[in-house]
C-alpha positions in Angstrom: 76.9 -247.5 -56.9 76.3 -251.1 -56.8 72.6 -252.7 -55.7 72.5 -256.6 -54.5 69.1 -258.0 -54.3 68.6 -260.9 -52.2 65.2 -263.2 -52.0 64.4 -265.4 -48.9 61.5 -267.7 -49.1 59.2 -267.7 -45.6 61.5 -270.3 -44.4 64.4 -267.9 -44.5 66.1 -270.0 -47.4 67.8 -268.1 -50.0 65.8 -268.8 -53.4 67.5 -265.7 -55.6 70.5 -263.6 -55.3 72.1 -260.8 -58.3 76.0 -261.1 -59.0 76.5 -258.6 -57.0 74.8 -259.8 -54.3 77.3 -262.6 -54.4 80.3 -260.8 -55.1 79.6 -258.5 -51.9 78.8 -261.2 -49.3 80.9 -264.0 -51.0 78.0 -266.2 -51.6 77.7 -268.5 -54.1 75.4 -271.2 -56.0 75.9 -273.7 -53.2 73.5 -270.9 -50.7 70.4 -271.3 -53.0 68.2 -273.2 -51.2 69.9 -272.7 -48.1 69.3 -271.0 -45.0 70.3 -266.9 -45.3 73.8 -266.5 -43.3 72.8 -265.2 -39.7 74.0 -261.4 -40.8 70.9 -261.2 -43.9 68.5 -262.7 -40.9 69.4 -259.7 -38.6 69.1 -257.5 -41.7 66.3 -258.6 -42.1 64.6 -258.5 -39.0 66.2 -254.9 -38.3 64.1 -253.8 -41.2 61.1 -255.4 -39.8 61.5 -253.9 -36.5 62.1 -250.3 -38.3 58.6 -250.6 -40.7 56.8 -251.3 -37.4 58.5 -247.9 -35.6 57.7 -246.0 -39.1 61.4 -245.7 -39.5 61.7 -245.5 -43.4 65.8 -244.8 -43.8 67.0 -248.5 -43.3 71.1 -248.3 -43.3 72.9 -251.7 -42.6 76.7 -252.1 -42.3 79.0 -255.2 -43.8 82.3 -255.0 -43.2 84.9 -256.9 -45.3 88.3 -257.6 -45.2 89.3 -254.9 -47.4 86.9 -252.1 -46.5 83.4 -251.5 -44.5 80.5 -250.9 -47.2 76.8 -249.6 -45.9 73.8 -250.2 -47.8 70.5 -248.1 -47.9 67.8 -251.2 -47.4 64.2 -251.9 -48.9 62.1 -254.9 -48.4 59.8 -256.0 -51.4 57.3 -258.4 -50.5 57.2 -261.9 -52.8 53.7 -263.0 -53.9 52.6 -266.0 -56.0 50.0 -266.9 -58.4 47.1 -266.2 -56.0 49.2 -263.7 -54.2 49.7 -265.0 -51.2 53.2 -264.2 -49.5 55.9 -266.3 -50.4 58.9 -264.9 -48.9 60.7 -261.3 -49.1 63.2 -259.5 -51.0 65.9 -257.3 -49.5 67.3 -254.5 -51.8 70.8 -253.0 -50.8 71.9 -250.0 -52.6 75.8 -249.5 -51.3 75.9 -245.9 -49.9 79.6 -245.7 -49.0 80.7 -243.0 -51.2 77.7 -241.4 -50.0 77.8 -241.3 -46.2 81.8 -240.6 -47.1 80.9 -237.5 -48.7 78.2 -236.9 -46.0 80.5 -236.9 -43.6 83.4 -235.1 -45.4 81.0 -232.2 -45.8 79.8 -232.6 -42.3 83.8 -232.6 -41.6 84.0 -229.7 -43.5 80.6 -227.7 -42.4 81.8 -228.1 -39.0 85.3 -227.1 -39.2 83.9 -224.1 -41.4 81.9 -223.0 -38.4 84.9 -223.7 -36.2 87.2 -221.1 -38.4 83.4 -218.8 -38.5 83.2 -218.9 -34.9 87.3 -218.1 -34.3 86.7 -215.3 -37.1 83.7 -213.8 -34.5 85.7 -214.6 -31.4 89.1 -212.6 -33.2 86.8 -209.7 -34.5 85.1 -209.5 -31.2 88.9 -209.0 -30.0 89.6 -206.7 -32.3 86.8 -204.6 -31.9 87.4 -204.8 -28.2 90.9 -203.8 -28.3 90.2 -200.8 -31.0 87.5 -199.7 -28.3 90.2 -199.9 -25.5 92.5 -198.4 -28.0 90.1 -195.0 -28.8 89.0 -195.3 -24.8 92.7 -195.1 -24.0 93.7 -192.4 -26.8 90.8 -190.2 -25.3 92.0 -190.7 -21.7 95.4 -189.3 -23.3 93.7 -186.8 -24.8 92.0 -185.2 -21.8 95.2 -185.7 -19.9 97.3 -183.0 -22.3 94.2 -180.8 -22.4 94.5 -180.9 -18.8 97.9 -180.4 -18.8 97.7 -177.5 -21.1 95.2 -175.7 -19.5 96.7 -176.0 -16.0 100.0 -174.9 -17.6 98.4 -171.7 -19.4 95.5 -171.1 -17.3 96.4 -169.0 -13.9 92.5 -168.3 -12.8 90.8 -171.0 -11.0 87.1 -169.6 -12.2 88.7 -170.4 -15.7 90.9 -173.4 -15.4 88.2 -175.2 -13.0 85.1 -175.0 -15.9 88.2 -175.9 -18.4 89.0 -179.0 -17.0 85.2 -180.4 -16.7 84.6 -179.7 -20.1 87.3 -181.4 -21.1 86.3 -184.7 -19.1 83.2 -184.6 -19.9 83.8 -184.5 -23.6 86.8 -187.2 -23.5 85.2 -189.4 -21.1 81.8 -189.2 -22.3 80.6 -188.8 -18.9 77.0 -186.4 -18.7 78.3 -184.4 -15.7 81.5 -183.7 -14.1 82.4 -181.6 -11.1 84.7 -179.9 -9.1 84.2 -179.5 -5.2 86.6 -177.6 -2.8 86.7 -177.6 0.9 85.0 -174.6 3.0 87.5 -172.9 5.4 86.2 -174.9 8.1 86.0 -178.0 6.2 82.7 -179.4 7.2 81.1 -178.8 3.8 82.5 -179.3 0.2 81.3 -176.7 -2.3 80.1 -177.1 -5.7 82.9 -174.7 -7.8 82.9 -176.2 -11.4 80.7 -178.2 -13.6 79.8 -179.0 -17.3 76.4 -180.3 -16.9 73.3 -178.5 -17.2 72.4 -179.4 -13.8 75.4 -178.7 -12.4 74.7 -175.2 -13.5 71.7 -175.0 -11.3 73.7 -176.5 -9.2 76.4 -173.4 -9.0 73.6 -170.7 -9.2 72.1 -171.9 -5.6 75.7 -172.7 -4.1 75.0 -176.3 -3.8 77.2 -178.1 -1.2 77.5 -181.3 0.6 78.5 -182.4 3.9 81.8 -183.8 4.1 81.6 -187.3 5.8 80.3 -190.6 5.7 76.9 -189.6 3.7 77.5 -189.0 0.0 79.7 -190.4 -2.5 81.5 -187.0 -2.5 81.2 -186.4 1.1 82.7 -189.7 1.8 85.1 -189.9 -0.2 86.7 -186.7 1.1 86.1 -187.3 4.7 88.3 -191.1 3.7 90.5 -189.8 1.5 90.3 -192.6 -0.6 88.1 -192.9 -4.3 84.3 -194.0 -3.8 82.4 -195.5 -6.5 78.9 -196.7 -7.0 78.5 -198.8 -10.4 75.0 -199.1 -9.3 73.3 -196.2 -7.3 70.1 -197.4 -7.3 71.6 -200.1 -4.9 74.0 -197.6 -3.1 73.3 -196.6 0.5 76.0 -194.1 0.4 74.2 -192.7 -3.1 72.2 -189.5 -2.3 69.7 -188.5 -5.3 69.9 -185.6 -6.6 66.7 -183.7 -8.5 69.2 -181.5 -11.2 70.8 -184.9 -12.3 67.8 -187.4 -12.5 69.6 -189.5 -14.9 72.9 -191.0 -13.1 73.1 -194.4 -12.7 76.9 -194.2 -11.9 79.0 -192.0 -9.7 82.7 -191.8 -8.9 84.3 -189.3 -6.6 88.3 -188.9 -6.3 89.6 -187.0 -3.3 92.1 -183.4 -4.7 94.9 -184.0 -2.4 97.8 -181.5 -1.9 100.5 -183.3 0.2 98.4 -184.7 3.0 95.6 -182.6 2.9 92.3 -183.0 1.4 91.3 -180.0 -0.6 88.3 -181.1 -2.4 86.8 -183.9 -5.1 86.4 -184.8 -8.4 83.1 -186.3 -9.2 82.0 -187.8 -12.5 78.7 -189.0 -13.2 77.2 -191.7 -15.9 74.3 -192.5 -17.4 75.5 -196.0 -17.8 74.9 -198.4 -15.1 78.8 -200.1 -14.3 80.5 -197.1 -16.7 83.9 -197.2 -15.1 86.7 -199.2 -16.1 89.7 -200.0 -13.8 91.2 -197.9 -16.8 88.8 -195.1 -16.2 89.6 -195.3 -12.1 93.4 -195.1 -13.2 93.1 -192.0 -15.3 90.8 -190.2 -13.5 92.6 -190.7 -10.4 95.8 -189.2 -12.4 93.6 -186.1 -13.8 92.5 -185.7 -9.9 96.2 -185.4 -9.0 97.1 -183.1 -12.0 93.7 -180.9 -10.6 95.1 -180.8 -6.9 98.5 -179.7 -8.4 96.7 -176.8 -11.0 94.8 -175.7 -7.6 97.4 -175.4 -5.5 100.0 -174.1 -8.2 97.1 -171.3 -8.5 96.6 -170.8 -4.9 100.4 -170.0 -4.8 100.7 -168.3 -7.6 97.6 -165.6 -6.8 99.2 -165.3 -3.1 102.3 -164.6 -5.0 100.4 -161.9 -6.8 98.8 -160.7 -3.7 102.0 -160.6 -1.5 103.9 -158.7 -5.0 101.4 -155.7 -5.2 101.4 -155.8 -1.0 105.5 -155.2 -1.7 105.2 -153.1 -4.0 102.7 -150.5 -2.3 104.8 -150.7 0.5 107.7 -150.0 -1.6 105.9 -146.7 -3.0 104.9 -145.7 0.1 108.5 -146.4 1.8 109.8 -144.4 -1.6 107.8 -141.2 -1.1 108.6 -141.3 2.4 112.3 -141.9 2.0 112.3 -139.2 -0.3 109.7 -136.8 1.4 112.5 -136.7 4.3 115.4 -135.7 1.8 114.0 -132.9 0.3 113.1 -131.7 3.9 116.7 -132.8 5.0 118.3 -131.1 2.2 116.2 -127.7 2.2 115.8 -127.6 -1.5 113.0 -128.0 -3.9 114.8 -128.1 -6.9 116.9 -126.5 -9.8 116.6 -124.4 -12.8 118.7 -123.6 -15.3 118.1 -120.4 -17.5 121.6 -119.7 -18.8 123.0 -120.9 -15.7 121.9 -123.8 -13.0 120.3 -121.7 -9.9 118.0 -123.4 -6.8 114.8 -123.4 -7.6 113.3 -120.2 -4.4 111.2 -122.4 -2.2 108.3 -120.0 -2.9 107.8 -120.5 -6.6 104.9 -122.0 -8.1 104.2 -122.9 -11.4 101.8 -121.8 -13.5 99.9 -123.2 -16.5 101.1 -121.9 -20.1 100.5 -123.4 -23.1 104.0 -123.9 -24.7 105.0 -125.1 -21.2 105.7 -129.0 -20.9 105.6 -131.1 -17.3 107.1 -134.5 -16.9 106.1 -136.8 -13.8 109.6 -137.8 -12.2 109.0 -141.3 -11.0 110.5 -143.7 -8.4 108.6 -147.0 -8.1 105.3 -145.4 -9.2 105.6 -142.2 -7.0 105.9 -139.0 -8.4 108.5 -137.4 -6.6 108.8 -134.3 -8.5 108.4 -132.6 -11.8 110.5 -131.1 -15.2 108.9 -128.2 -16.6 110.5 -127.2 -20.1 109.5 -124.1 -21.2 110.4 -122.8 -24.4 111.9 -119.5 -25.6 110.1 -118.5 -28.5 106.9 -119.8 -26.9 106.3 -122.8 -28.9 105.7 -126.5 -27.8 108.7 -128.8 -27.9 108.7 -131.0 -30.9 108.2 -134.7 -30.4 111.0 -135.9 -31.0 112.0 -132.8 -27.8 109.6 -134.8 -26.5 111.0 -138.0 -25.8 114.1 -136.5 -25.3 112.9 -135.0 -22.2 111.5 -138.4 -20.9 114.4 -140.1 -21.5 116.5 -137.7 -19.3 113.8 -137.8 -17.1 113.7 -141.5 -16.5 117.3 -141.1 -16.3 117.4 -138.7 -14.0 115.0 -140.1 -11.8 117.1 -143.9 -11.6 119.9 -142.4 -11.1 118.6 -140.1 -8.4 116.9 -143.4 -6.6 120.5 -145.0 -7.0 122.1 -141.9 -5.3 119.4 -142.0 -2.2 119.6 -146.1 -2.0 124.0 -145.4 -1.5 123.7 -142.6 0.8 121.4 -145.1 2.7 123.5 -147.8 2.7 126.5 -145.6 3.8 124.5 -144.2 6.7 123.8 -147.4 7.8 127.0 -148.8 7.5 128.5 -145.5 9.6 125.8 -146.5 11.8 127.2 -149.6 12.1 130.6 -149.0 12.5 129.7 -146.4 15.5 127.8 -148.6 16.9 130.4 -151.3 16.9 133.2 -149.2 17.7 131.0 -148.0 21.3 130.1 -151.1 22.1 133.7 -152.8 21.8 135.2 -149.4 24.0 132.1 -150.4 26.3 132.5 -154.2 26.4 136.4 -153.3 27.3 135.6 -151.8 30.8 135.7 -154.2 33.8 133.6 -152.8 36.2 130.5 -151.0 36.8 131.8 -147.1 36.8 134.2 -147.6 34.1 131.2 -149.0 31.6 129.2 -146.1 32.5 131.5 -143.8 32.2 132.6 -145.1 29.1 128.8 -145.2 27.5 128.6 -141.5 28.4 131.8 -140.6 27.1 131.2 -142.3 23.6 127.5 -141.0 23.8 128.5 -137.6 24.0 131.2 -137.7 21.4 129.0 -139.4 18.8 126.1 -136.8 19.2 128.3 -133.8 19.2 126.4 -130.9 20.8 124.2 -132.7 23.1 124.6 -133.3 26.5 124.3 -137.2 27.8 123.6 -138.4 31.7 123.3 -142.1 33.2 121.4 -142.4 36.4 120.9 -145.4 38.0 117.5 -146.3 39.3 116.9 -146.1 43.1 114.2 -147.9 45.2 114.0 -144.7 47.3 113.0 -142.6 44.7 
């Protein structure tokens, strides 16, 4: 670091100057005595004008051919014998390297808190993303618990509860609910929930009116999702004493085909707590919800409509087959060395070593085997399930022998019924077709006796 030292008498004429001095403004000898050069007289007076502003940092800039070289400036004041002032002395320290390093490290400072700030702006990102990514893996977690609970779930007072649990604990959302339509659908009723509330909610049958009133209600009556970020602000936002705590509600119309069966509603205590993500998935889980209703509706109906078939099934078996036995005269058999009818005026009585197997057609007992044994002992078990087995046998194959002789009187029916009508539908006028249908009549139902009369307005 190099210092030049310049004196000025009051004048302004140069009386001293250092080698360096004279090296760094290229002054020589010849400037003693001289006037300063007019760049050491603004020096100068810059430094005056900073002491009287208090400024104490004095930087001055020379610039040379080669380079441009600031100085860090002090003024002495000259005195003489009887110290008076005669003239002043400017001190320049060169500060080049200096103010160069200043500003490397000011270079360097800032572009560190450039890369700082780009390191919080990428972290920020990634933090965001990871939280979109978790968000977005819990979305797809609560859509294959939905999915496997509508696909093993066939109950709606199970499956219903199921599926706002599982929002509520995927979604983090403090109360879910499920609302269906009434039969007259003017009201939607409360039918699942997770939150406390909600279960107060249940216990009293809470409903709402289905229309323009109510974030449920509304969305419903427009079929379309209605959500208040804010409900505080929301006219359409009714309060509700069980949850005291929402500050955001959204409500998804269940729709099966184009009818509108009910709503989901979710509830936050987050003001704005819905994404565009959350609207997406939510609006999917409403559509998976409509389908599990609907796929229950059917499938309980199914149930409903099989046990309907099948009672009418019994009750069309026992009668089918209480017609037979009357038809056919006979009660039964017995065999007891040979195979004899049973005498319609047996009964049987109870004995100990006696053994009675229900014969069964589609759940009716149609009749029973008794297996009696000689020696008065129980049949062993293995007996046992032989007589079931020939039992069961017997009974299908007598079902199978009663369907054929059915279908075979049907099919005679049929035929007889064709073969009159075609002998009928032959004749070309009026006597000939009655006295065809009485002909054929009377030969089908051999023994009776058949008349056609024609109506007449007289009598």
């Amino acid at each position: 670091m190099q210092t030049a030292v310049i004196a000025l008498e009051m004048r302004g004429h140069i009386s001293f100057m250092n080698p360096s001095a004279m090296k760094t403004f290229n002054l020589n000898s010849s400037h003693l005595g001289r006037q300063a050069p007019l760049f050491i007289q603004n020096w100068l007076e810059q430094v005056l004008q900073n002491e009287k502003r208090s400024i104490t940092e004095n930087i001055v800039h020379f610039k040379t051919s080669e380079k441009d070289i600031s100085f860090f400036t002090n003024l002495i004041t000259l005195k003489g014998s009887r110290s008076s002032q005669i003239g002043k002395a400017l001190i320049l320290t060169d500060i080049t390297q200096r103010l160069r390093t200043e500003e490397e490290l000011s270079e360097r400072t800032r572009l560190l808190e450039e890369q700082a700030q780009l390191i919080r702006r990428n972290t920020e990102q990634l933090e965001e993303t990871n939280q979109r990514a978790l968000t977005r893996t819990a979305q797809l977690q609560a859509l294959a618990e939905v999915s496997r609970a509508i696909a093993s779930i066939n109950e709606l007072d199970i499956l219903l509860p199921t599926i706002t649990r599982v929002i509520s604990d995927n979604f983090g959302f403090y109360h879910v609910g499920i609302f269906m339509n009434d039969e007259a659908n003017e009201y939607a009723v409360l039918r699942a929930s997770n939150s406390e509330g909600g279960q107060h909610m249940l216990e009293r049958g809470h409903r709402l009116r289905i229309g323009p009133t109510g974030i449920v209600g509304n969305a419903i009556a427009a079929g379309t999702p209605r959500i208040a970020l804010d409900t505080g602000a929301d006219a359409a936002y009714l309060k509700n004493p069980d949850l005291p705590n929402t500050r955001s509600e959204m409500s998804l119309p269940l729709r099966v085909g184009q009818r509108i069966i009910g709503a989901l509603d979710v509830q936050s205590t987050e003001p704005n707590a819905f994404s565009n993500e959350d609207v997406e998935v939510l609006s999917t889980l409403a559509d998976q919800v409509s389908i599990a209703i609907e796929n229950t509706r059917l499938f309980e109906e199914a149930i409903s409509s099989a046990a309907e078939n099948q009672v009418l099934l019994q009750q069309y078996a026992r009668a089918e087959w209480q017609t037979l036995v009357k038809r056919q005269n006979k009660i039964g058999y017995r065999y007891a060395g040979k195979v004899e009818e049973l005498p319609n005026s047996i009964e049987f009585s109870e004995n100990d070593s006696s053994v009675d197997v229900p014969i069964l057609v589609r759940g009716q007992v149609i009749g029973t085997v008794r297996v009696k044994s000689a020696d008065g002992k129980r049949p062993r078990p293995d007996e046992l399930d032989i007589i079931r087995a020939a039992t069961e046998r017997a009974a299908i194959a007598a079902e199978n022998a009663r369907l054929l002789e059915a279908s075979q009187q049907r099919a005679a029916k049929e035929q007889t019924i064709g073969q009159i009508s075609a002998k009928i539908s032959s004749s070309v006028n009026l006597e000939n077709i009655m006295q065809t249908a009485v002909e054929e009549l009377g030969r089908t139902l051999a023994g009776s006796q058949v008349s056609i009369r024609l109506k007449s307005d007289e009598k």
